[in-house]
N, C-alpha and C positions, 0 to 999 in steps of 0.2 A: 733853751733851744726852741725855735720859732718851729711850729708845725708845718712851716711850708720848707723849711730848709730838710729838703729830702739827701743831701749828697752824703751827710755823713749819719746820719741815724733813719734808722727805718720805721721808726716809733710814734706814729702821729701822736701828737700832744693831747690831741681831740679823746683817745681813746682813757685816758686817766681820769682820775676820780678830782672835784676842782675844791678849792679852799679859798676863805677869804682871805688876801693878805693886801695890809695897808686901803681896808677898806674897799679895793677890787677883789674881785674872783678873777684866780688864778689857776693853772692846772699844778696839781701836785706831781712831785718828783717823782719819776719812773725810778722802783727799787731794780736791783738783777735780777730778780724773778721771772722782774713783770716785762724787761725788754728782752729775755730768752726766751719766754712763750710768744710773745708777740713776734721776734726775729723767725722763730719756728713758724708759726701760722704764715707770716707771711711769704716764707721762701717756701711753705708747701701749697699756695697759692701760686707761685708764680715756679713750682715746678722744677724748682733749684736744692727741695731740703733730701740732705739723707742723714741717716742717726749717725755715722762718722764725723760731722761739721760740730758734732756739738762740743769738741773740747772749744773749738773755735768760734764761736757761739757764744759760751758761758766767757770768755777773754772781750767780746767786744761791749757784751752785754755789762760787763764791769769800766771795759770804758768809759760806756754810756753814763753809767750810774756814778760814776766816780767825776765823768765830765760835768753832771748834770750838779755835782755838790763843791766844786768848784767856783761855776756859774754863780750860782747864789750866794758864794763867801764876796766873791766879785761883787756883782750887785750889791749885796749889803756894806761892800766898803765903797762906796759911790764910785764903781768904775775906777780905784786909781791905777792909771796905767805907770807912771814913771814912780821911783823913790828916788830919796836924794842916798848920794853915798858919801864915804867920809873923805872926798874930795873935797865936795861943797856940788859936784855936778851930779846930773839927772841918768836914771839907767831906765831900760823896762823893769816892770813888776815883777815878783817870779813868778807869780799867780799869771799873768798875762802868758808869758814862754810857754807854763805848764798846760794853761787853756791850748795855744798855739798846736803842743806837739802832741795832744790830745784828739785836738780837731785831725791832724795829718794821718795819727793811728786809726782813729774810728774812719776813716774815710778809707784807709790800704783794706781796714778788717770788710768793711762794707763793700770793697769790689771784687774782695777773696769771697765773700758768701753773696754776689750777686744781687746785691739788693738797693741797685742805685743804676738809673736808664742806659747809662753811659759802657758799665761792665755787663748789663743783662744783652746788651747786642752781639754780644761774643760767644756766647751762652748761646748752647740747646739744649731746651728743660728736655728733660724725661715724658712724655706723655703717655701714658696707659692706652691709648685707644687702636682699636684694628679697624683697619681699614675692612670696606665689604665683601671684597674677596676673600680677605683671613677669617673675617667671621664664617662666611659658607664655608670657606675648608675646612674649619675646626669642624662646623655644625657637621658635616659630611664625613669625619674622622669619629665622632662620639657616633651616628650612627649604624658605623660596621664594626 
């Protein structure tokens, strides 16, 4: 997963720990751990988390993590997208499908937890702050 491809994972690449592989440094595999803390920090940055998301959370974050070892079985088979079948003709891969209906999940899971530009415009975070009138009231309330 490319760090700039924001639509279906919230997990910059940038944030993981990197490895050499094939002689490049590369970023290591996000575990579930590591994209449900980070899915949390970022939707309590952007004003969207509450402790109820997390069953929903902990399901995309295993998408993630499941997408993410896929990818690399991909990769490691040089991209085959087609196999041949006992036709003699060519189909997609099921690695390819599976990648596919992976991408479509992580992407419904990431507009259900607001974390992609397109579902946060529909969205109103929660903000904590009073405006200056509420604060003199309160203040005006605690001193009688």
């Amino acid at each position: 997963m490319a760090s700039g491809d924001r639509a279906g994972e919230a997990v910059p690449i940038a944030r993981f720990s990197r490895k050499n592989f094939g002689g490049e440094e590369v970023a290591r595999r996000p575990t579930k751990e590591t994209v449900k803390r980070a899915t949390i920090t970022d939707m309590k940055k952007l004003g969207t988390y509450k402790p109820e998301y997390n069953r929903l959370i902990s399901i995309y974050a295993e998408l993630v993590e499941q997408y993410g070892i896929l990818t690399e079985k991909f990769v490691a088979g040089d991209y085959k997208v087609e196999v041949v079948t006992m036709q003699g003709g060519a189909k997609k891969a099921p690695i390819v499908a599976t990648l596919e209906a992976l991408r479509k999940d992580i992407l419904a899971y990431s507009d259900r937890l607001c974390l992609n530009p397109k579902s946060l415009e529909t969205v109103t975070a929660e903000v904590n702050h009073k405006s200056k009138l509420a604060e003199a009231l309160s203040s005006l309330e605690k001193e009688t």
